[in-house]
C-alpha positions in Angstrom: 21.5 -103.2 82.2 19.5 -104.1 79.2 16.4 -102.1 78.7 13.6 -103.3 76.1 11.4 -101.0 74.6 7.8 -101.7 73.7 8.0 -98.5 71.2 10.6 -96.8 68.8 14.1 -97.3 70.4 15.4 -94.0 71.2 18.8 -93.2 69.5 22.3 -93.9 71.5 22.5 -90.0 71.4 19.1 -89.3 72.8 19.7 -91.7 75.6 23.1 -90.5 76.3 22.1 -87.3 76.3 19.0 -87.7 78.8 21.6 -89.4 81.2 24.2 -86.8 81.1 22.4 -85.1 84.8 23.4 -88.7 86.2 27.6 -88.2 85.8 27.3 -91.8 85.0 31.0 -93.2 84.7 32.3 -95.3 81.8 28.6 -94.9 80.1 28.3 -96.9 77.1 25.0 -97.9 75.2 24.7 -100.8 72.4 21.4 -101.9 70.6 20.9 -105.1 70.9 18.1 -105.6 68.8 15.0 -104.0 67.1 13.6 -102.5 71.0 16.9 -103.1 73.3 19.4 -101.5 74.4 22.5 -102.2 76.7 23.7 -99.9 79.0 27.2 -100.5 80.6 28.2 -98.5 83.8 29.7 -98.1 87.0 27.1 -97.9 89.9 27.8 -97.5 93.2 24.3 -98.0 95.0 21.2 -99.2 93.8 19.8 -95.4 93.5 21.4 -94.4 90.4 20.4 -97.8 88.7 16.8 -96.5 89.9 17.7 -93.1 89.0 18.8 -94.2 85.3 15.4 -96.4 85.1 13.8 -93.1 85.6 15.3 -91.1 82.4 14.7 -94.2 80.7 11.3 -94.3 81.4 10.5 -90.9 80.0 11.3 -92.3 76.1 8.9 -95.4 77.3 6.7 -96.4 80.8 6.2 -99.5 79.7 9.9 -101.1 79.6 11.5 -103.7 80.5 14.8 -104.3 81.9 17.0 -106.8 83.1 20.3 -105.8 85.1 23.3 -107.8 85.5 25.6 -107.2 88.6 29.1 -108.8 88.2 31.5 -108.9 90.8 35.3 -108.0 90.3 36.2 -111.6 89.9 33.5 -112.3 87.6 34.1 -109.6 85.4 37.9 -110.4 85.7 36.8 -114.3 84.6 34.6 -112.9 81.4 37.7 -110.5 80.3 40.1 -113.8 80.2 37.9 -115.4 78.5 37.1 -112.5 76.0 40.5 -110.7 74.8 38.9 -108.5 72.7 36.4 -107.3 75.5 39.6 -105.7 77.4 40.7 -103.4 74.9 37.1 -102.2 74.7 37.4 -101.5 78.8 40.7 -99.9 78.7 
């Protein structure tokens, strides 16, 4: 998921920290750029995407967000094509 705030970015800390209620499993955030973020997780409904909008939303209403759903192969495809990308999931 990739969040874009319209404000100040809150810190990699501050978000982690707000999501910490949410058990999320294999959490990682990355800025991408003065007002994103990218959040990288495993989900397993829809709920806890809409849960995570829902801390997010409490550093910023007005966000935007885009998420990206990949299925195994998919994700399988982008790590063949991207060594360096599966040490980072290991």
């Amino acid at each position: 998921m990739e969040v874009e705030f319209s404000q100040n970015v809150p810190s990699v800390n501050e978000v982690t920290e707000s999501l910490v209620p949410l058990s999320l499993q294999s959490l990682t955030i990355q800025p991408t750029g003065e007002k994103s973020l990218f959040l990288r997780y495993l989900a397993s409904d829809e709920t806890l995407n809409e849960s995570v909008l829902e801390k997010l939303k409490s550093f910023d209403e007005s966000l935007k967000f885009r998420v990206l759903i990949l299925s195994e192969d998919q994700l399988l495809s982008r790590l063949k094509n991207r060594p360096l990308l599966v040490l980072f999931f290991l």
